[in-house]
N, C-alpha and C positions, 0 to 999 in steps of 0.2 A: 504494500500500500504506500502511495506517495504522501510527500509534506503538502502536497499540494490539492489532492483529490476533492473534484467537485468546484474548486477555488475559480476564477477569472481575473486573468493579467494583461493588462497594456504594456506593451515595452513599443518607447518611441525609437527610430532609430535602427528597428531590428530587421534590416538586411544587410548587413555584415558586421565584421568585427564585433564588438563587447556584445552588443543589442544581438546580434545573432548566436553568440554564442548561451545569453544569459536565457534568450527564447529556446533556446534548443533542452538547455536544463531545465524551465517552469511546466515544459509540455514533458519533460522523462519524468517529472515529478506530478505527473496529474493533473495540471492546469490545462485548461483553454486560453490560447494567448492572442492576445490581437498585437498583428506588430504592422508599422507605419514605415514606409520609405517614400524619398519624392520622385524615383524614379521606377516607375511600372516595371521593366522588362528585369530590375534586380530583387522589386518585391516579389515577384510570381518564383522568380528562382530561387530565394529566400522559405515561401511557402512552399515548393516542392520539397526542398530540402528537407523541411522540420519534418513534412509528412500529415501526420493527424492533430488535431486538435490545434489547428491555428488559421488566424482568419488574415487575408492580407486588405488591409485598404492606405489607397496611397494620399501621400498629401506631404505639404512643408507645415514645421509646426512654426512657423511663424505667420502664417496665413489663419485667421481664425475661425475662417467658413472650414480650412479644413478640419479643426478641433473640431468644429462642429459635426461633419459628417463622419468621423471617428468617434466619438464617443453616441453619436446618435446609431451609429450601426450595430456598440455596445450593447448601450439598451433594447434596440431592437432583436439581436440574436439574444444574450444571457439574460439581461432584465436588470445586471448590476455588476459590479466589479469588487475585486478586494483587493487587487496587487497593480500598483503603476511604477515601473519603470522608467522614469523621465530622464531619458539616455541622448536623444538626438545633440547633435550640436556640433562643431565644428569651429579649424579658425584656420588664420594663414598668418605667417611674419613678415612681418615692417619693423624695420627701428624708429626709431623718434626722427620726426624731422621729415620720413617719408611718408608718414602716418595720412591715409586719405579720409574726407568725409564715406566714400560708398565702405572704405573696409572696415571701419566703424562701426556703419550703420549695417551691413550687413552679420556681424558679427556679433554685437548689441541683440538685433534681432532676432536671430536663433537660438543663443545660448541662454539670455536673458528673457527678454520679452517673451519669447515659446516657450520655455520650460515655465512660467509665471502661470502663463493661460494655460497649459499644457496639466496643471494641476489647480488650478481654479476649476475650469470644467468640468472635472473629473467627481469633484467631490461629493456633487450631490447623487454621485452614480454605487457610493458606499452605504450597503446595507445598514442600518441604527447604529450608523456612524462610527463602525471598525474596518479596520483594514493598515494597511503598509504602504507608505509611499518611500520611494528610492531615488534621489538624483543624482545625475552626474557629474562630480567635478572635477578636480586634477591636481596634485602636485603642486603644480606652477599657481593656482590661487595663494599659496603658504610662501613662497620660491621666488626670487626672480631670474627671467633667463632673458637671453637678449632677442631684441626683435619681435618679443613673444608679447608686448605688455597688455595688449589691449584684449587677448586669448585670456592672459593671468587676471584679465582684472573682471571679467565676467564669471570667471569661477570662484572668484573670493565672492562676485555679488551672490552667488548661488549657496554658497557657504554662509553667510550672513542672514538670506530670506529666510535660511529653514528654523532661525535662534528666532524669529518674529512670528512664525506660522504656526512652531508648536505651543504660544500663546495662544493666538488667533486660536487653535484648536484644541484648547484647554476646557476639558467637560467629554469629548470625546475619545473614543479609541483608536483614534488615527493617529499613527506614526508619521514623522517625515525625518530619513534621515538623508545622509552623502556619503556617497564612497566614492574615493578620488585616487584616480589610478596613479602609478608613476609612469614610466618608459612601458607600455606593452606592445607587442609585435601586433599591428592590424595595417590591413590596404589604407588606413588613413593617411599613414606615415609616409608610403612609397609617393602621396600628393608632396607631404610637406615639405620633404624633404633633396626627394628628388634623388640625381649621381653624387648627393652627400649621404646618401641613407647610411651607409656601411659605417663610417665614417660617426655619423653621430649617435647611432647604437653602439657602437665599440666607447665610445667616452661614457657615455649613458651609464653601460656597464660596469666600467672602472670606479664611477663615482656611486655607483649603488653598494651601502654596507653587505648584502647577501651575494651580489658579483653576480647576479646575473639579470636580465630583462626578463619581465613578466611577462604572461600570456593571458589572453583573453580567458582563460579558462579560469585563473585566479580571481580576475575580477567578476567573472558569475558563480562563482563561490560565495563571493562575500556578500553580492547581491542575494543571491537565495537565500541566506543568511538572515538580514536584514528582513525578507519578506516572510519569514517563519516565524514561527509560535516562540523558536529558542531565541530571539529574539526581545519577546513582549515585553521587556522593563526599560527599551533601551529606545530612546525618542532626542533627537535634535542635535546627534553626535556626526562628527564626519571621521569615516573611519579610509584612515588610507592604506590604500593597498598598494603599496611602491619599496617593499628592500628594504626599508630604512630609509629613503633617498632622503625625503623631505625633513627628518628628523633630525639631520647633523648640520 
């Protein structure tokens, strides 16, 4: 029997890396998962993938008509939710001085503004008001790295929302916590990084206290984790999952 059985999960974001890996454990675990990507032909591949028990519908969660048609397809397949993964997001490097309005506003947008709405919406989709909420942040919110600031400075705001929301949800059994990866191997990297990839996972490496880079598998660990029963005392922490990196 799963930790999950019976349960219903959103994970934003889950056609690759973390989001697909973290959907692929909530459905071995018994869950029905609805997972979100903005581009069609990687959700469809995404839901082949997983197999049973998972619904794909596309959209950018920074778009709020598409909140809307994600959690309205929610309610219309299960009737309600317990588990949201609010994983999407995304960033690119600029140093100071090259810093543009669009990469700002683009990066504001998704990581912030979407994951905001992204868990507003959702809430009234929680049974007499239990359930686990999970966001994504990183490392770099705690860190500073170069060229990265305006990436790091959306995950500190995501670290920060969740110290004000489990106020906000004070009377309730809703959780909201953060688990904030360090260095993990996903296709995101191969954007960011580009013919430096090799290069900045070999530093990545050297500077993480356990020597090595993490895998997508570690951090849906600790999301399932967070989404579980072994879990219930534990509300508004962000727990990282990075080596030690961020810690020294």
């Amino acid at each position: 029997m799963g930790k999950f059985n019976g349960k219903v999960a959103v994970v934003t974001g889950g056609t690759s890396g973390i989001g697909l890996a973290t959907a692929q454990q909530l459905v071995k675990e018994g869950a029905h998962v609805f997972i979100t990507g903005r581009r069609q032909s990687e959700l469809d591949a995404a839901v082949k993938l997983i197999g049973n028990n998972v619904t794909g519908i596309q959209g950018d969660i920074s778009n709020l008509a598409d909140l809307d048609k994600l959690y309205d397809a929610v309610k219309q397949e299960k009737g309600h939710l317990d588990i949201l993964f609010a994983n999407a997001g995304g960033g690119s490097m600029l140093p100071l001085g090259e810093i543009t309005e669009e990469h700002y506003d683009k990066t504001f947008d998704i990581n912030v503004k979407g994951t905001i709405f992204t868990v507003q919406k959702a809430l009234s989709l929680f049974p007499n008001k239990v359930g686990s909420i999970i966001l994504t942040g990183s490392m770099v919110g705690s860190m500073g790295m170069p060229a990265f600031s305006i990436y790091s400075a959306t995950k500190a705001a995501i670290r920060q929302l969740i110290r004000s929301w489990i106020l906000d949800l004070k009377g309730t059994q809703i959780r909201v916590n953060v688990v904030s990866p360090g260095t993990v191997i996903t296709p995101a990297y191969d954007e960011l990084f580009g013919t430096e990839l090799n290069n900045a996972m070999e530093y990545a490496k050297s500077t993480t206290p356990l020597g090595r880079l993490g895998t997508m598998e570690d951090i849906a660990n600790a999301v399932i984790f967070l989404a579980s029963n072994e879990s219930s005392y534990i509300n508004g922490i962000e727990l990282f999952v990075d080596g030690g990196a961020a810690q020294i």
